[in-house]
C-alpha positions in Angstrom: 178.3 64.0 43.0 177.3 67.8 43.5 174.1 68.7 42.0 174.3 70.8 38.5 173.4 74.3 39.2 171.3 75.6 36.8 170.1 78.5 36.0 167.3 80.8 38.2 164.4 81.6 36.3 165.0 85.4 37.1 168.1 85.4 34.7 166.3 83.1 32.2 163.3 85.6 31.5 166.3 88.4 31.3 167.8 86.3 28.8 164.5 85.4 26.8 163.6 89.3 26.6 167.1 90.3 25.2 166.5 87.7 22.5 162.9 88.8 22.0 162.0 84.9 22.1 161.5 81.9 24.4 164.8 80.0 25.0 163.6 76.4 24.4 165.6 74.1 27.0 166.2 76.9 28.9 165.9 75.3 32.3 168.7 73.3 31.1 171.1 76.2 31.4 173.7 76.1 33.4 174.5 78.8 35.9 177.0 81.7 34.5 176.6 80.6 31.4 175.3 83.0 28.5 173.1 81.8 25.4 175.7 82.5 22.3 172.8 84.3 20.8 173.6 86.9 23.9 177.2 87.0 23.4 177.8 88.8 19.7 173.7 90.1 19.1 172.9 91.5 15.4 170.6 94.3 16.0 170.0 94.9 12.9 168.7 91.8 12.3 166.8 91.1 15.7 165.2 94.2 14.8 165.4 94.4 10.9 167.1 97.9 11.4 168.9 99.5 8.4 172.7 98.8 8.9 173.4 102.6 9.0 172.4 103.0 12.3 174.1 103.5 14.9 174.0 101.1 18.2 174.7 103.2 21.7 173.6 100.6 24.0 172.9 96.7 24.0 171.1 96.6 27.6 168.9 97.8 27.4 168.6 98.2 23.8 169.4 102.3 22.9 169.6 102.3 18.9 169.4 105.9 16.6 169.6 106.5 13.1 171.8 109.0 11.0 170.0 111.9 9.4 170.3 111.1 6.0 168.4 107.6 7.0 165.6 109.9 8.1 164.9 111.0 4.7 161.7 109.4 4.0 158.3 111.7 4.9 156.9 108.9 7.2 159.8 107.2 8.9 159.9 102.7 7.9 160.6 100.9 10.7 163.6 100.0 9.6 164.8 103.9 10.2 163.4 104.2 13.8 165.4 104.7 16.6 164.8 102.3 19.7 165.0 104.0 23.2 164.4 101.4 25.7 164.6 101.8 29.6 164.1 97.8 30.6 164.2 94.4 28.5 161.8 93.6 25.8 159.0 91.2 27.4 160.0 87.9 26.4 156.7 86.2 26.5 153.6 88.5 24.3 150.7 86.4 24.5 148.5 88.5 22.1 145.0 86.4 22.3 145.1 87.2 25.8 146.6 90.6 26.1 144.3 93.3 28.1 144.4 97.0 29.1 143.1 97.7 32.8 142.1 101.2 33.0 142.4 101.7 37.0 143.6 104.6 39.3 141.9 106.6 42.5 140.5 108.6 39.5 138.7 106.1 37.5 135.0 105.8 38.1 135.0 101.8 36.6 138.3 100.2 36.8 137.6 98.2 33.6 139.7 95.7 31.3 139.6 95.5 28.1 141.0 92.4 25.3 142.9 93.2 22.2 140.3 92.8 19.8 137.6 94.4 22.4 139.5 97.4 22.1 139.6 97.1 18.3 135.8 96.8 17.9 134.6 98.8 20.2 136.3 102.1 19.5 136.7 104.0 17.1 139.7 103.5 14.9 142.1 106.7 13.9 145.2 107.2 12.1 147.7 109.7 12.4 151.3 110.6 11.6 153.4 111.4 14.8 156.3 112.9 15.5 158.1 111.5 18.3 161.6 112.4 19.9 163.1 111.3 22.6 163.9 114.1 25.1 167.8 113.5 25.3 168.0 113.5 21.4 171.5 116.1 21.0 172.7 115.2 24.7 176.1 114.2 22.8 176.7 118.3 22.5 176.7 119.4 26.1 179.5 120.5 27.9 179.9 120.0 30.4 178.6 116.1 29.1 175.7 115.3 30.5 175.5 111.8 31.7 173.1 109.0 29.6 173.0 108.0 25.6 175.1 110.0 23.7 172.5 110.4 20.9 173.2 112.4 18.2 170.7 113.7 16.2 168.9 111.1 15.6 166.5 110.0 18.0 163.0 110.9 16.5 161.1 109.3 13.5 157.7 110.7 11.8 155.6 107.1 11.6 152.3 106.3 11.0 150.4 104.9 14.0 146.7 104.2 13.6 144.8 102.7 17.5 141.8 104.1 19.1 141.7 107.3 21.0 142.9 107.3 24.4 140.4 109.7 25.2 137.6 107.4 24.4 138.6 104.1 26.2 139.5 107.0 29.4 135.8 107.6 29.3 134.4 104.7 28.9 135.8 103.8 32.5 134.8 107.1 33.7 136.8 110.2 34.5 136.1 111.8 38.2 136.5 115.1 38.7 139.9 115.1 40.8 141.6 113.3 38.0 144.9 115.5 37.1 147.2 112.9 35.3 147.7 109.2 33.8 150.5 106.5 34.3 151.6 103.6 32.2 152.3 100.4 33.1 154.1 98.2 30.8 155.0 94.6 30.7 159.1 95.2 29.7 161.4 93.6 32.4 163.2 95.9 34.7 167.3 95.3 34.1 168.0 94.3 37.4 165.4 91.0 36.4 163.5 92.0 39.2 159.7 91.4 38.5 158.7 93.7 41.3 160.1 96.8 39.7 159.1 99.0 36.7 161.5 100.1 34.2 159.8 103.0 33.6 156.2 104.1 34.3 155.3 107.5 32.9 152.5 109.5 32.2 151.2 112.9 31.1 148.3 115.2 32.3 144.6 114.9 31.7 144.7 117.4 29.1 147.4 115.7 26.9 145.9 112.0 27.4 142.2 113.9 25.7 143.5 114.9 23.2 142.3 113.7 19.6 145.7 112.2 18.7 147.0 110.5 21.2 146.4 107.1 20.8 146.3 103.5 22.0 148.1 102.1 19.0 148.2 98.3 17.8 149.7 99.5 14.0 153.0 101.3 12.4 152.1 102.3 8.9 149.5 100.2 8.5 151.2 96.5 10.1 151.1 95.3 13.3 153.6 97.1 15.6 157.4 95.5 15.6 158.3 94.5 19.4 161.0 96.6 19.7 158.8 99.3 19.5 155.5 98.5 21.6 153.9 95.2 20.0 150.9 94.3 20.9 149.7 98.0 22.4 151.5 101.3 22.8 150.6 104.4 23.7 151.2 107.5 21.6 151.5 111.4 22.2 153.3 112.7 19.8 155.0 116.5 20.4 155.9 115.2 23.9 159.4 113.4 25.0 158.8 109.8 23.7 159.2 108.4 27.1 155.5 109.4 27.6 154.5 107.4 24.4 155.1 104.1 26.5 155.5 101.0 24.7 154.3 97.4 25.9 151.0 99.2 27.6 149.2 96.4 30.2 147.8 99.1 32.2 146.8 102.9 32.5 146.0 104.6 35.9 143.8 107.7 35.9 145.5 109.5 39.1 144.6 112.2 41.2 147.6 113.2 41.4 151.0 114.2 39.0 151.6 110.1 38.3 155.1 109.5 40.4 155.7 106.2 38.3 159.6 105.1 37.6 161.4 107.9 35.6 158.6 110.2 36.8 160.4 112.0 39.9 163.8 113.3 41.0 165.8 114.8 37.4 164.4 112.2 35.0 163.0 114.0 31.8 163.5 117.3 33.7 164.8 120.4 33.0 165.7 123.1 35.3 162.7 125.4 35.6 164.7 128.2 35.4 168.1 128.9 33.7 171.5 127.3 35.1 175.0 127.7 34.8 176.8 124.9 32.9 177.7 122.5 35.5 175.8 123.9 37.9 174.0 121.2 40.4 170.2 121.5 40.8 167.9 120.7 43.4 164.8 118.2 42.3 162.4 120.6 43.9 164.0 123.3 41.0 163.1 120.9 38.6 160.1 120.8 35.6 158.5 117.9 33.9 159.4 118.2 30.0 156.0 118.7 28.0 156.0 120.0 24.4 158.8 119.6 22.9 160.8 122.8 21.2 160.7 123.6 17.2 163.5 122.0 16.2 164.5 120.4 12.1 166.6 118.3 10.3 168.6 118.2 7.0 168.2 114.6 5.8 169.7 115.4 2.1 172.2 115.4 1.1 174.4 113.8 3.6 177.1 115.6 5.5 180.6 115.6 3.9 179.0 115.4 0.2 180.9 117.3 -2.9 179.5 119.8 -5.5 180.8 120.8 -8.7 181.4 124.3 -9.2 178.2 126.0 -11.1 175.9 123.3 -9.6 173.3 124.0 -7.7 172.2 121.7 -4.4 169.1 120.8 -3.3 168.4 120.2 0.3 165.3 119.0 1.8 164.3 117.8 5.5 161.8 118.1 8.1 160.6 120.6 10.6 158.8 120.0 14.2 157.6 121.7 17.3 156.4 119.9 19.5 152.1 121.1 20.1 152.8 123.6 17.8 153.1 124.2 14.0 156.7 124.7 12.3 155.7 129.0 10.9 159.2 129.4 8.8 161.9 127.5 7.6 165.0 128.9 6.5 168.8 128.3 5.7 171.7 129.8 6.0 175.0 129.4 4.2 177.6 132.0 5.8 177.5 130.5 9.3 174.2 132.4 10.4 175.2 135.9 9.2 172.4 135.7 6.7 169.4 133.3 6.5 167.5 132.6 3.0 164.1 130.9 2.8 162.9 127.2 2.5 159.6 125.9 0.9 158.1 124.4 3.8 155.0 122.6 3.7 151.9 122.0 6.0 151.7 119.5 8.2 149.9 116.4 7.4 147.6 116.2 10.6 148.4 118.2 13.7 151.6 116.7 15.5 153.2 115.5 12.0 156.7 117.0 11.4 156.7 119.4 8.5 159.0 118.6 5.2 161.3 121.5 3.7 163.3 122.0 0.8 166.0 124.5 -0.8 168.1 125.1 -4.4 171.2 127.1 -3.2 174.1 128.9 -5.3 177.5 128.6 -3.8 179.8 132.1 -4.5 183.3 130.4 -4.9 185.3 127.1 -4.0 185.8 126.2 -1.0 183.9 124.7 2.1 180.6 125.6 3.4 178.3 124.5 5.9 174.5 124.7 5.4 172.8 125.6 8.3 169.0 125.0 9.3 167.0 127.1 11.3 162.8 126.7 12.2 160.9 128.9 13.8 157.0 128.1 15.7 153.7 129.4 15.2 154.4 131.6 18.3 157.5 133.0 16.6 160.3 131.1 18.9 163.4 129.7 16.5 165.8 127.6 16.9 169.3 128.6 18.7 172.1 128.6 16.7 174.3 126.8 18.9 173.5 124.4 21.9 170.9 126.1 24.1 170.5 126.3 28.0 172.9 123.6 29.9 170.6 121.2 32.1 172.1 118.2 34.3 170.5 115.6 31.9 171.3 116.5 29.0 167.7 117.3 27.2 165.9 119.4 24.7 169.2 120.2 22.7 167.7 121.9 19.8 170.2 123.8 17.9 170.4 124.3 14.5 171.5 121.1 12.1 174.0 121.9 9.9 175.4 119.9 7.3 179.4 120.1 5.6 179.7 120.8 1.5 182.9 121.4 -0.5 182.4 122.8 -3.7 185.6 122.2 -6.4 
């Protein structure tokens, strides 16, 4: 009788990550076979996602929501878009998670526990804006290749952790340090142990500053695993690919980190501008940092009706990036005019800003309601799609919304 061939245990982790649980009897599994669980997922379930959102990809996991589900000042879990690069780690052992801080920078590599981290630093709680870098790759042309997100790849959440910063120097910092990397514990898609999924970083002067954070909570509960449980770092203002999720490790380099998704065009732009189409040599290629001022309607939704002699009421958020969102305004006619929102501070530095509007409509008929910020340092938004790049980022055009009034 040939011997049953089962499963390698390669393919079983894979499995157990995409099901964000152990497979009991999983060495039982025969080879080729896949565990039902696998074959028909419910994301929103697995991830207690509203059902409004919108699935682009099931491996790795690639999940955004629709503007109008982004209404809420500080983004619910069940709201935030998941932008994954590997497989969720399938086995979180939390009593004995740890954080090596380590690098040719670092003057004490040094690891820490869980609840070391918790005690010894000081604890801080911010709202942060992050979006991914591709969020609007869906409008280039010509199409630039990855997840055709839409609009709504960022979310405004509360995160509280301790300071980067301060666990950095409690290692030590020498003086040649210029960046950090992550290293996280998700599984790379091939199943291959010995590979990274990803492995970003940012430079010194980013990882120092007072908000970004080593987080353990979203608004005020431990952090779901779909989005970083046990430990995650947080920058907000910068692609979220630099907020990395799953954090085991953090290298203080002396050198720009050169970490999976780090080098060639990943989260690049061209450093200069490009013809649409045009191809682009890495070398001509810059690391994305702050992200542009960009906003959102997130009321009413688009496609909604209005009485004649009513008047609507719109209301959204405003970002940009390390910067403060100055103006907000709205236009009506297409961009031939623009009328002014209330727009209100930020809560803490990073936070997306909330606007509203009460607009008259002249006559039946359809409309579109346009949305247009503009930064501290005067730049607004584009009315249509902005520079072309090969991958498809930093798409910041005004939102607009449909209306009918009749």
């Amino acid at each position: 009788m040939k011997r049953r061939a089962f499963i390698q245990k390669t393919a079983l982790s894979a499995f157990a990550a995409a099901l964000g649980t152990e497979i009991v009897f999983g060495a039982n599994l025969l080879k080729g076979y896949t565990p039902l669980g696998l074959q028909d997922p419910d994301p929103f379930e697995l991830f207690k996602k509203n059902t409004d959102m919108v699935v682009l990809n099931d491996r790795p996991w690639n999940i955004e929501a629709r503007a109008h589900l982004l209404d809420e000042k500080v983004t619910s879990n069940a709201n935030m878009f998941i932008r994954n690069n590997g497989l969720i780690p399938p086995e979180i052992d939390v009593a004995n998670w740890t954080l090596t801080i380590d690098g040719e920078s670092v003057q004490n590599s040094k690891t820490y526990s869980l609840e070391e981290l918790k005690t010894k630093f000081k604890q801080y709680t911010y709202q942060l804006t992050l979006e991914c870098g591709g969020n609007g790759r869906s409008e280039f042309d010509p199409p630039a290749k990855g997840n055709q997100w839409t609009v709504g790849a960022v979310h405004c959440a509360q995160w509280t952790g301790v300071r980067l910063r301060d666990v950095l120097e409690d290692a030590g910092i020498a003086s040649d340090a210029v960046y950090i990397g992550y290293h996280a514990a998700d599984i790379h898609l091939s199943g291959d142990t010995s590979k990274e999924p990803i492995s970003r970083g940012c430079p010194m002067s980013k990882a120092m500053q007072e908000e970004t954070l080593l987080a353990f909570e979203l608004n005020g509960e431990d952090i779901p695993v779909a989005h970083g449980y046990p430990l995650r770092l947080v920058a907000g203002g910068w692609p979220a690919s630099v907020s990395g999720k799953w954090i085991e490790r953090i290298s203080i380099r002396n050198v720009v980190h050169d970490g999976a998704k780090m080098t060639g065009t990943a989260y690049r732009v061209p450093c200069k501008p490009v013809a649409p189409g045009a191809k682009v040599a890495d070398a001509d290629m810059c690391i994305i940092e702050s992200m542009p001022v960009k906003s959102l309607i997130t009321y009413p939704k688009s496609g909604a009706v209005l009485k004649k002699g009513r008047r609507l009421n719109i209301r959204g958020h405003a970002w940009a990036g390390e910067l403060e969102v100055a103006k907000m305004e709205y236009s009506i006619d297409f961009g031939s005019t623009w009328k002014a929102c209330e727009l209100s501070k930020p809560v803490n530095r990073l936070a997306w800003q909330h606007f509203s509007a009460s607009i008259d409509f002249p006559e039946l008929g359809y409309y579109e309601v346009w949305a247009r910020a503009t930064d501290s340092q005067g730049k607004a938004q584009p009315m249509v799609l902005p520079g072309w790049n090969p991958k498809g980022y930093l798409n910041n055009a005004c939102h607009r919304i449909a209306i009918k009034v009749q």
